[in-house]
N, C-alpha and C positions, 0 to 999 in steps of 0.2 A: 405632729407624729408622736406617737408612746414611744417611750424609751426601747423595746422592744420589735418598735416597727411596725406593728398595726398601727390603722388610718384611727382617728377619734372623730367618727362621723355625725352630722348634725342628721334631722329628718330632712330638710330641705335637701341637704347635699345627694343624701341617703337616696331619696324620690327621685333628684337627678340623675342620676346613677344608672338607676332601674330604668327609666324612661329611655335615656338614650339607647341602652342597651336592649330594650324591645322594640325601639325604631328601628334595630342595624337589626337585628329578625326579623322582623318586619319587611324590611327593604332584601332580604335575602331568600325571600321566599319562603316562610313559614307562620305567614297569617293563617292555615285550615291549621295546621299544626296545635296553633294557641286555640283556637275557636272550637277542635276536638276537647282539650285541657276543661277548657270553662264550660264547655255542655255536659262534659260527664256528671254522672249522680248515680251513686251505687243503688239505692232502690232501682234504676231501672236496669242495673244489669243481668245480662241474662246467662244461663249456661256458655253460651257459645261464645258472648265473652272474655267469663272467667278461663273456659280452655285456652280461647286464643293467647290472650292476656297473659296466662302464665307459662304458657310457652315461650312468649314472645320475650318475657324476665331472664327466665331460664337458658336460654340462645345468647341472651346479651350481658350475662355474666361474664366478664374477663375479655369481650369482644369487641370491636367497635359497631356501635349502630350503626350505622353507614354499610358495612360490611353485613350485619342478619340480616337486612331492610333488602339486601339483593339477590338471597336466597328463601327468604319466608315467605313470600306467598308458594312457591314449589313444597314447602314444609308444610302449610295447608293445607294442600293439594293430599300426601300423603296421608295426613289426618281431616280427610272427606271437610275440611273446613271449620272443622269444628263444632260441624253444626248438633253433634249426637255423640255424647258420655259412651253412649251403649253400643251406637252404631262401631265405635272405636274399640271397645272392650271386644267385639263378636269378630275383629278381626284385626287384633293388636300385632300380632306377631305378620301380619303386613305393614300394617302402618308403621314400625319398627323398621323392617326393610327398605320398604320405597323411602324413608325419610334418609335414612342411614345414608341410603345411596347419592343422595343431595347434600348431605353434612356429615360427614364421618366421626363425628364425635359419638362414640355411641352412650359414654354415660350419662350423657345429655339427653337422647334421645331417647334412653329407656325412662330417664325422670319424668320427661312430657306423659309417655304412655301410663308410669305409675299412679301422677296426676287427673289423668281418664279415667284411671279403674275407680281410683279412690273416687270421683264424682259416681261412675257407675254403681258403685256400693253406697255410698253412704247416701246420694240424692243430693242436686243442686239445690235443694229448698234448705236441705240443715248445712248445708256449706253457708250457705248465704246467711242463717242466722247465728250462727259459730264466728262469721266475720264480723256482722255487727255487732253482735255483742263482745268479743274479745280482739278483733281487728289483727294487728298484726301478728301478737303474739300466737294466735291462729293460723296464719297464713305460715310460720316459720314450721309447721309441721310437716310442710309438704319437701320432698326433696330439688335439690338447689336453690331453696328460699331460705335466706340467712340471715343476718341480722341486718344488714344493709340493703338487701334485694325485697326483704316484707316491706319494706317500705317504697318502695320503686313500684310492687304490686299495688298492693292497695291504690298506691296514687292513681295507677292507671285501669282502677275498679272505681274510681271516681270519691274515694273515700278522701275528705280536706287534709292530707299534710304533705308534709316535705320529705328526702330522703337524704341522709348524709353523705352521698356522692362526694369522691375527691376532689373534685373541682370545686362544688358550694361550701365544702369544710375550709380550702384554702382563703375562698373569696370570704368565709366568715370570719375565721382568726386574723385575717387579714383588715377588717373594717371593723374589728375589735369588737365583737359579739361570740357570743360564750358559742353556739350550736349551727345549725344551720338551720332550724325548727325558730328561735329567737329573728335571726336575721329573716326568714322570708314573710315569720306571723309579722316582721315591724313593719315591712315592707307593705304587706297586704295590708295593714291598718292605714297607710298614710295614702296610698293612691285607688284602694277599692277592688282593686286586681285579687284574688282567690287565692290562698297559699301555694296552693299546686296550681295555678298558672306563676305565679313568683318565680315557683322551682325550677320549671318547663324554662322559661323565658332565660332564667340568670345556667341555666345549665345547656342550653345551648348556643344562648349568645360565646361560651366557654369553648363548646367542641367547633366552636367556628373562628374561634382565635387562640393557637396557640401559647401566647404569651400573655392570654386576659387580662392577669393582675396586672400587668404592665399598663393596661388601659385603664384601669382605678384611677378617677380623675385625682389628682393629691390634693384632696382639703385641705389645710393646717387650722384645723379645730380644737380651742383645747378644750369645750364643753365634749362629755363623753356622751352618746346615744345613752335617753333613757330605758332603766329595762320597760319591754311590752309585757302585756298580759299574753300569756299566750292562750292561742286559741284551738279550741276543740279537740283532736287528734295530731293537731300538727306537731 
């Protein structure tokens, strides 16, 4: 252990870690969960997507998953599915109401619609080249996208990185890695697993056990994790 209390982890230890930890996911019922994660590829996303997708951010700022996961698809419903930018703009100030009346938050719920219009106006083709070429810091232009939630989008527009979720910030200071971007890029190198399945896997094996770090196997390594290269976006 560091004098500090962070773990000094090896890759081996590191790998085991991960491993167990997407077994007890695994065995909990979220194999489509991961297997969504690892199919996504932002080339094939489409508008309907990115609506859903940034609603689906937007609703789960400050909330628990668990909790949108049982009112979003009626959130859907309100905004025809998402299937049409325009179909939403020509009749926003419904889609505002019937949603409202599902989730009474309504600063929330005017963000989604702002997010509509703004595709309505500008075109999902220059959104889509706005995101790849500038990624997240694009994505934070939109309302209730902030500096930790661009990154939770994009992940879930299939672009490769991680998000600094409070839970993957602890579990990184905690196995003595600088970010949560380092710990999941090292992760992804040693076992071939995708950074954002890394993320996916170590952030809800987390909302599945309260006391996770508690389950941090305790190594007593005094070699420290080399740094990784990191990769791509993550």
């Amino acid at each position: 252990m560091h004098q500090n209390g962070m773990l000094s982890i090896s890759d081996v230890n590191l790998a085991t870690m991960y491993l167990d930890f997407k077994e007890f996911v695994l065995d909990a019922g979220f194999e489509n969960e991961i297997d969504w994660q690892a199919e996504l590829n932002f080339d094939d996303t489409t508008e309907t997507d990115f609506l859903r997708e940034a609603a689906w951010v937007v609703l789960n700022s400050g909330f628990r998953e668990s909790v949108v996961r049982s009112f979003f698809p009626r959130i859907s419903n309100a905004f025809f599915d998402w299937k049409c930018a325009n179909r939403i703009a020509e009749n926003v100030d419904y889609c505002i109401s019937e949603a409202i009346a599902v989730f009474g938050n309504r600063p929330k719920i005017q963000a989604i619609a702002q997010i509509a219009l703004a595709v309505h106006e500008i075109g999902f083709s220059a959104i889509r080249k706005e995101i790849k070429e500038h990624t997240t810091e694009y994505l934070k232009r939109f309302p209730f996208i902030g500096p930790v939630t661009t990154f939770h989008l994009a992940k879930n527009l299939g672009i490769p990185t991680s998000k600094p979720d409070r839970h993957l910030v602890r579990l990184a200071n905690f196995t003595g890695f600088n970010s949560v971007r380092e710990l999941c890029c090292r992760i992804g190198e040693i076992v071939g697993d995708s950074v954002a399945v890394v993320d996916l896997v170590l952030w809800r094996y987390a909302t599945l056990n309260n006391d996770f770090i508690e389950t941090v196997p305790n190594f007593s390594l005094s070699q420290k994790n080399p740094q990784s290269k990191l990769c791509g976006t993550c």
